[in-house]
LUMBA-881629 format. One line per 4 residues: number of its first residue (from 1); their letters; for each residue x, y, z of C-alpha. Coordinates in nm, 3 decimals, padded with zeros to 5 digits, always signed. Example, Ala and Ser with C-alpha at 12.3 -4.5 7.8 and 13.67 -1.06 7.14 Angstrom:
2
1) as) +01.230,-00.450,+00.780 | +01.367,-00.106,+00.714
END
This chain:
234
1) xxxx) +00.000,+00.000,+00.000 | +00.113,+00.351,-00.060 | +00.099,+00.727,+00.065 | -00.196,+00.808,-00.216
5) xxxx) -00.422,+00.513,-00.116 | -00.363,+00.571,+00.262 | -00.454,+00.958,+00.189 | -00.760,+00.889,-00.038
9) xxxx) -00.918,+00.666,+00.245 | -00.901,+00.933,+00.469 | -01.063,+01.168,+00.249 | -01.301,+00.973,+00.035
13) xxxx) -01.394,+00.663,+00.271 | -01.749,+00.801,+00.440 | -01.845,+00.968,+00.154 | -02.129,+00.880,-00.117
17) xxxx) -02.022,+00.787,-00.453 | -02.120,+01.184,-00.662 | -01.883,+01.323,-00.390 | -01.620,+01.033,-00.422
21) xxxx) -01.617,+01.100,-00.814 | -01.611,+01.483,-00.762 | -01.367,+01.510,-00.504 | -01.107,+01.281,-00.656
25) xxxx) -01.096,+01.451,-00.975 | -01.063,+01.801,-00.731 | -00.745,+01.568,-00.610 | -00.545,+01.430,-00.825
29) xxxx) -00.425,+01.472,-01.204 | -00.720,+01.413,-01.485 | -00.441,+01.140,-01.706 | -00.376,+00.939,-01.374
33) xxxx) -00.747,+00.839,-01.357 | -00.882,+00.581,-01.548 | -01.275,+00.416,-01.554 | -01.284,+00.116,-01.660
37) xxxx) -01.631,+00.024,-01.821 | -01.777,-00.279,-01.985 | -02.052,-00.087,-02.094 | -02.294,-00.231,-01.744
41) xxxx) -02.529,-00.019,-01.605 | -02.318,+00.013,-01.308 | -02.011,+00.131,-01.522 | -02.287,+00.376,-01.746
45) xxxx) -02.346,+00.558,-01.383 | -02.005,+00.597,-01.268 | -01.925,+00.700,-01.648 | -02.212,+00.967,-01.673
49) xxxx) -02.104,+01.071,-01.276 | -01.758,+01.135,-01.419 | -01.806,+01.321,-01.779 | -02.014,+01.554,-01.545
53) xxxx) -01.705,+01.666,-01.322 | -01.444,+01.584,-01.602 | -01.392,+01.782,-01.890 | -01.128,+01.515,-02.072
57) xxxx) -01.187,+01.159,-01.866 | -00.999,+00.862,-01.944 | -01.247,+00.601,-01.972 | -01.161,+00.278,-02.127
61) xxxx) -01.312,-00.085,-02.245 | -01.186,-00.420,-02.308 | -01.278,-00.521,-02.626 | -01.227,-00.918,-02.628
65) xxxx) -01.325,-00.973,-02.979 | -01.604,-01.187,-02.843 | -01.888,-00.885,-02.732 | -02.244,-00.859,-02.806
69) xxxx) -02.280,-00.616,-03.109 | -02.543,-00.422,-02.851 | -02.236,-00.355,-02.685 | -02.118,-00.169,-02.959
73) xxxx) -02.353,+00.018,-03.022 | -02.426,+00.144,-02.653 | -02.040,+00.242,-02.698 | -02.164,+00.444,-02.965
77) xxxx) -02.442,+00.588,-02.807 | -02.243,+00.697,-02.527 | -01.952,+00.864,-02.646 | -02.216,+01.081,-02.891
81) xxxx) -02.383,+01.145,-02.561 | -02.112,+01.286,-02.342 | -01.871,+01.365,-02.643 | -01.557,+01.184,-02.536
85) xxxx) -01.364,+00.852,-02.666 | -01.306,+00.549,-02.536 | -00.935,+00.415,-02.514 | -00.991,+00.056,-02.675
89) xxxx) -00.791,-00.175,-02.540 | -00.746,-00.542,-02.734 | -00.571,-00.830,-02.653 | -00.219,-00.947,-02.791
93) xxxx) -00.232,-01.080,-03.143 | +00.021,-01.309,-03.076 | -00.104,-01.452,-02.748 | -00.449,-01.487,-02.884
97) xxxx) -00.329,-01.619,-03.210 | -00.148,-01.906,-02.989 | -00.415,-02.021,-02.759 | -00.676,-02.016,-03.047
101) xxxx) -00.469,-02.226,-03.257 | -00.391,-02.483,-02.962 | -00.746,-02.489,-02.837 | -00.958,-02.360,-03.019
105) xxxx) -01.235,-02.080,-03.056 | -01.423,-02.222,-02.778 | -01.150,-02.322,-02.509 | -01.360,-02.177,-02.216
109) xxxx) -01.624,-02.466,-02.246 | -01.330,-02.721,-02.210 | -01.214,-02.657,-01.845 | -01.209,-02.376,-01.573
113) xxxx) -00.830,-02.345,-01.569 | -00.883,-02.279,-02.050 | -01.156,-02.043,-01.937 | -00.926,-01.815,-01.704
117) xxxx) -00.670,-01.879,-01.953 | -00.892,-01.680,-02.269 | -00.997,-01.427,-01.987 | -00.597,-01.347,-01.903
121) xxxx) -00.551,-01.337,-02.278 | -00.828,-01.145,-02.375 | -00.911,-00.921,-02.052 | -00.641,-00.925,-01.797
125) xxxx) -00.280,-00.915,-01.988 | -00.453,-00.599,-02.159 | -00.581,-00.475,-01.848 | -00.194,-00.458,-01.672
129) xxxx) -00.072,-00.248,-02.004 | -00.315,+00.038,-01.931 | -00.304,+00.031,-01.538 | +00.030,+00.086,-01.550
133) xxxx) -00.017,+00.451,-01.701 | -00.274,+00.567,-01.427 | -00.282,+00.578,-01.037 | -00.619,+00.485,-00.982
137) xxxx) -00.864,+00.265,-01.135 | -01.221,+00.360,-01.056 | -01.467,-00.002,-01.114 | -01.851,-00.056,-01.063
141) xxxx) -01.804,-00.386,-00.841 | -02.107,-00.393,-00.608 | -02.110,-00.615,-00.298 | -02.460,-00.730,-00.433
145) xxxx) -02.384,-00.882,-00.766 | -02.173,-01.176,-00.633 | -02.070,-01.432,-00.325 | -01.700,-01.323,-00.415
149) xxxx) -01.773,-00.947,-00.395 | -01.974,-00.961,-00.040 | -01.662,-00.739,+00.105 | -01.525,-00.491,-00.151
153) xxxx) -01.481,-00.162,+00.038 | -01.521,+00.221,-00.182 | -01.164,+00.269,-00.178 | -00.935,-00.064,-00.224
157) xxxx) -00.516,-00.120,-00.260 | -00.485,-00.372,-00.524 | -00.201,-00.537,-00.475 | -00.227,-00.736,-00.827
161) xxxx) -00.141,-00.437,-01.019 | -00.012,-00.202,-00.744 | -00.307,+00.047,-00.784 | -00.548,+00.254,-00.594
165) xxxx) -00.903,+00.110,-00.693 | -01.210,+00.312,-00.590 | -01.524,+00.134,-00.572 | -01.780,+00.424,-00.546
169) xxxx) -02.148,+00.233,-00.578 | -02.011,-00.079,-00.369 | -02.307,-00.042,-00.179 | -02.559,+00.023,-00.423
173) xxxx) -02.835,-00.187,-00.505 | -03.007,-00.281,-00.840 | -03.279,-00.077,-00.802 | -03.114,+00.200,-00.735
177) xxxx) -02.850,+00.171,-01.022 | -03.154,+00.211,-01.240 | -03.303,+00.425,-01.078 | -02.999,+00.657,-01.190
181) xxxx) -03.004,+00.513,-01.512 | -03.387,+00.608,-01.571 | -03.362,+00.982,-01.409 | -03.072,+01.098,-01.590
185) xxxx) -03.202,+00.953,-01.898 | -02.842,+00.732,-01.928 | -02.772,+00.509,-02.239 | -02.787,+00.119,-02.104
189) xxxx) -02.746,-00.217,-02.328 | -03.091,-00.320,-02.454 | -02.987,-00.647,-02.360 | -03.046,-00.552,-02.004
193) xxxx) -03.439,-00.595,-02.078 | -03.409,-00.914,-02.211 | -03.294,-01.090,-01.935 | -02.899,-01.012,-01.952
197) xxxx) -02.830,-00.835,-01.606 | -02.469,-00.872,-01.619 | -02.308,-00.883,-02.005 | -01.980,-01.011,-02.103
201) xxxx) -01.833,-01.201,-02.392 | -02.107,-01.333,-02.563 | -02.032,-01.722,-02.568 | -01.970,-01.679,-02.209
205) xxxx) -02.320,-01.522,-02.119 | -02.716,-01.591,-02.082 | -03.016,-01.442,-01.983 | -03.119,-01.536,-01.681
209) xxxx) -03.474,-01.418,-01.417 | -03.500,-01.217,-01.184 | -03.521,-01.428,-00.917 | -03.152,-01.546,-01.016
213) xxxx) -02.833,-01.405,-00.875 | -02.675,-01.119,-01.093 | -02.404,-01.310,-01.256 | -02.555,-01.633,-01.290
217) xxxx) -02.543,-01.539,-01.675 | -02.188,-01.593,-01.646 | -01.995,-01.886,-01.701 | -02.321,-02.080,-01.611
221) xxxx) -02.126,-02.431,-01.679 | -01.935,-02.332,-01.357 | -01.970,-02.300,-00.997 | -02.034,-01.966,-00.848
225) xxxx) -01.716,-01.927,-00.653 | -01.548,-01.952,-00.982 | -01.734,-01.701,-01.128 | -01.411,-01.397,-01.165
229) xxxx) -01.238,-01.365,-01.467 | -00.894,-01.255,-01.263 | -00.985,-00.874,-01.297 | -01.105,-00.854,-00.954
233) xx) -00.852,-01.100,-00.812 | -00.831,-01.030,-00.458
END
């Protein structure tokens, strides 16, 4: 842990997640900030929460090759909306290129330890190369949407990557991220009506009821505890 995580918790810990946004950007350097967003509802909050304090944010995406083409286009619709670009991040040709050809295009039905393997290819060796040029990662994990997220706190060390990670709507739940969504008139995947509550890759998700767990869309061949895709390792 460092001086700038030990000073954000002091600052930002007991506050809600508008003044969390707004006062780090008062804080620290615009470039050293990054969003990360995979286009949920949770990450189309914090993104709207930010463009509103943030004249030139640094939000960025994942783009594993594999996403829904609703994905896309909420992309779309959301950088027209708050006039900014995404920094695209893809995975290593190379790297890809080998595990596809050893494989194959569906690996992550084979075995758990395949499956982490395409999601360190595709989402967390590209992850590293663009947390290394900021100081804190801002995520929309909520305690709510899985048994491995129960404990998240708003503002995190992540020892992984050797990064502050704030955690603003940790304690928010579902109803109130739409809530947001619906009052500030937010762009959200239509796929969220049809029974996707939590989107990924698109061989690697379902729509599931309501009555289900948030991420039981994900990686449904698996058990629950398994359920990360090493982003979040903690």
């Amino acid at each position: 842990m460092n001086k700038l995580f030990t000073a954000l918790k002091q600052k930002l810990f007991n506050k809600d997640a508008s003044a969390i946004i707004s006062e780090l950007y008062n804080l620290l350097d615009n470039d050293r900030i990054v969003l990360a967003s995979s286009l949920s509802i949770e990450d189309q909050v914090l993104t709207h929460m930010v463009c509103s304090v943030s004249k030139k944010p640094r939000i960025f995406t994942l783009d594993t090759g594999r996403l829904f083409q609703e994905t896309y286009d909420t992309m779309e619709k959301t950088m027209n909306r708050y006039g900014f670009r995404y920094e695209i991040v893809v995975p290593d040709s190379k790297e890809l290129e080998s595990i596809v050809s050893k494989y194959g295009p569906n690996l992550f039905y084979q075995s758990v330890e395949l499956r982490k393997l395409c999601c360190k290819v595709r989402k967390v060796n590209p992850l590293k190369r663009i947390l290394v040029t900021a100081d804190v990662w801002i995520c929309g994990l909520r305690r709510e949407q899985s048994q491995t997220r129960t404990d998240i706190q708003p503002i995190e060390w992540d020892d992984t990557n050797g990064i502050v990670k704030i955690n603003p709507i940790f304690d928010w739940a579902e109803n109130e991220v739409w809530a947001f969504i619906r009052k500030y008139e937010i762009p959200y995947n239509p796929l969220q009506y049809k029974g996707f509550r939590s989107i990924g890759c698109l061989p690697c998700t379902r729509a599931i009821g309501q009555s289900d767990n948030i991420r039981d869309g994900r990686w449904w061949w698996e058990s629950p505890e398994h359920k990360e895709c090493g982003l979040h390792k903690r």
